[in-house]
N, C-alpha and C positions, 0 to 999 in steps of 0.2 A: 503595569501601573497606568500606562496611558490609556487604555482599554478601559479599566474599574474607573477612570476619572472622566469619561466617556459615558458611565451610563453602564458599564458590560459586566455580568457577573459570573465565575467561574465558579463552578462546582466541582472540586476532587473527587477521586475516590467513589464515584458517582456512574453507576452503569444503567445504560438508556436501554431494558427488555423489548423492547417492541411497541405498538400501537393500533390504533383503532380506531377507522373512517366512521365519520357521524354525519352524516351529510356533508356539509361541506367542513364540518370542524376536524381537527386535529386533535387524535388525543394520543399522548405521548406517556408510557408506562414506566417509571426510574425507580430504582433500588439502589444502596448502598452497594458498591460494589463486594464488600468481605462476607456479602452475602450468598457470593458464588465459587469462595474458596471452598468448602464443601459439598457443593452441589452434582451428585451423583449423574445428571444430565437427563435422567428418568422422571422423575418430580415435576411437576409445577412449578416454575418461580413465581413467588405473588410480588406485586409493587408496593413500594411502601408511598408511591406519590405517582399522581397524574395530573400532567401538565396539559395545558389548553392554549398552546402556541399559536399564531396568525403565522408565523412562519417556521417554515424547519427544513434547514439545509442539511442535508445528507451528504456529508464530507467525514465520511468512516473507514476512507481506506480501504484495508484486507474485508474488514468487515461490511460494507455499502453495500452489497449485493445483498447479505442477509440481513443488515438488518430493513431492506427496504422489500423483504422479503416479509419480516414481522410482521411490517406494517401497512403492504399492499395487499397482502395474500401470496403465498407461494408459487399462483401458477398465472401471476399477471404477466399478458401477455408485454407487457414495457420494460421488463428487467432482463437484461441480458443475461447468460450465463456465465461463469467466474469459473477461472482459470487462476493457478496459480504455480509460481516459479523463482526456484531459489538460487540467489547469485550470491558466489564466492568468491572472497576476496583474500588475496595473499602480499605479504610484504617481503621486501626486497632487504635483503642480511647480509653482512658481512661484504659489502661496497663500502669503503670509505669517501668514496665521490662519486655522487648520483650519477647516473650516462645521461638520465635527462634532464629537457630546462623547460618543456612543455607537456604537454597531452599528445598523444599518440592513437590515434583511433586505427585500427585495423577494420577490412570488410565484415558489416554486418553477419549475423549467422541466424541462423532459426530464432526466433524467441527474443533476440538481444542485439545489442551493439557490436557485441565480440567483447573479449580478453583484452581491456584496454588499460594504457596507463594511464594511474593521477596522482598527484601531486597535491600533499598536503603542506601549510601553512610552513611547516619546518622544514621544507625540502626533501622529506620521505614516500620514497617511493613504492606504491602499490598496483598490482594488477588485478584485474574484472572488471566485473562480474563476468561470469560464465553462466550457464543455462541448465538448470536443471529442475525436470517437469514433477511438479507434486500432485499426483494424480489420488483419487479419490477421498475427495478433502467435504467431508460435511457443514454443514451451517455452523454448526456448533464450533467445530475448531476454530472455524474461522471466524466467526461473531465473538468467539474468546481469547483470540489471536493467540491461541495452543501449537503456534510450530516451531519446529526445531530451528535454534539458529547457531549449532556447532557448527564449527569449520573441524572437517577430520584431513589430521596431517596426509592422508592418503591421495586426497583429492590433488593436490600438487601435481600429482604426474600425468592430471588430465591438464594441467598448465604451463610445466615446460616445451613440450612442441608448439604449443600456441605462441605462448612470447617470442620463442627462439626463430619463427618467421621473420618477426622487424627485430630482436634483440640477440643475434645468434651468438654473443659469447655469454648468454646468462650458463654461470655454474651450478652443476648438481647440486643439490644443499644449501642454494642460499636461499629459498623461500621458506617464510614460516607460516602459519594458520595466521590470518587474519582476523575477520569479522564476516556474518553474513547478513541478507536480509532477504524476505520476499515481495516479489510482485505482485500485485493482484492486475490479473490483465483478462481482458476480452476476448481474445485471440488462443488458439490451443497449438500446438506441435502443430508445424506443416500448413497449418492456416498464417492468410493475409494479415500482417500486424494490423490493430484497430486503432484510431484514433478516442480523445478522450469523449467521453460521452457527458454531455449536460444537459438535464432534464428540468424541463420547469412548467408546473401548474396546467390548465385548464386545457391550455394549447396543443398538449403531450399526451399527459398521461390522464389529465381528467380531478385532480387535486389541487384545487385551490391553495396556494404556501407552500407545496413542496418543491424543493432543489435536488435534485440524486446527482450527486458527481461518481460517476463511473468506471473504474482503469485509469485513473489518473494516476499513471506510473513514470517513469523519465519519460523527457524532462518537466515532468512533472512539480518538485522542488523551485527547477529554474522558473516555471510561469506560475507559479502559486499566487504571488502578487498580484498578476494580468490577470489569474482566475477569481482570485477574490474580487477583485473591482465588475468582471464582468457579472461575477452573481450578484454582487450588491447591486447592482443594478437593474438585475433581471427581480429581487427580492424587492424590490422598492415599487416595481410596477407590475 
């Protein structure tokens, strides 16, 4: 509401295809989104609107890489490569009194923080995310955000030796499946983590009004504030 009374208008249901440099203009290709419940991925999608923006931030998440793909060309040399990676989360059963009162970070590991504890608003306690590499992941799933976000109760047993380094009296059976979710990150197995990447206009990449935010994965959430303010600001000059 303070946004729409601001000036700002939200489009639902509303999916952005791709685009196309016209000199220095911006042109931006959107479709209804229930336009791509059927779409066999072979076909053409055509747009039912093109938009002629002075600015366009590129804050898509899993999808930033591809769709800044649509709309630079696929083999511009300013787009990183995308990497992605699913962390699993499991909750803590059958404790009638949490053991903890804070956050618990264990040493980093490949890809992640480690198998760490948090604490929600109720005092329920969860562990993760963990690390696991989704390897041959196309434009497509990932511009449609098409991955799996089960948690299989199996996974558990890659999580009790974890926890039981700082938590050694966690019992067999008290974890359940959680929730999951992916990263989109910069960095692959065995590579140096990346920091986030933010791309702006003439100076960079050579487009006047575009913003690409990049891997903006943890903590990610926590600086989303300090990232909005600094693109508004890079967007305003």
């Amino acid at each position: 509401g303070e946004a729409e009374n601001n000036g700002s208008t939200f489009s639902y249901n509303t999916t952005v295809l791709g685009g196309h440099i016209e000199g220095n203009q911006i042109e931006l290709f959107v479709t209804g989104t229930e336009n791509l419940g059927y779409w066999n991925e072979r076909e053409a999608l055509h747009n039912e609107l093109t938009l002629l923006p002075k600015v366009v931030i590129n804050s898509a998440g899993l999808a930033a890489v591809a769709f800044a793909k649509r709309l630079m060309g696929p083999e511009n040399q300013y787009i990183p490569d995308a990497h992605y990676a699913r962390g699993h989360y499991f909750s803590l059963s059958k404790t009638k009194v949490p053991p903890f009162r804070h956050l618990i970070y264990p040493i980093p590991e490949d890809g992640g923080l480690g198998v760490h504890v948090t604490l929600d608003l109720d005092g329920h306690v969860k562990f993760g995310p963990d690390v696991e590499w989704i390897g041959g992941v196309a434009d497509i799933p990932s511009f449609l955000n098409r991955f799996d976000y089960s948690v299989s109760p199996k996974r558990a047993e890659r999580f009790y030796p974890e926890i039981r380094k700082y938590y050694p009296n966690l019992k067999d059976g008290s974890l359940e499946p959680g929730y999951a979710g992916i990263r989109a990150k910069l960095s692959g197995p065995g590579q140096t983590s990346s920091n986030f990447v933010i791309q702006q206009g003439e100076d960079v990449h050579g487009i006047p009004g575009l913003v690409n935010l990049f891997g903006i994965e943890s903590p990610g959430l926590t600086a989303s504030m300090a990232i909005a303010e600094h693109v508004t600001l890079m967007a305003l000059h």
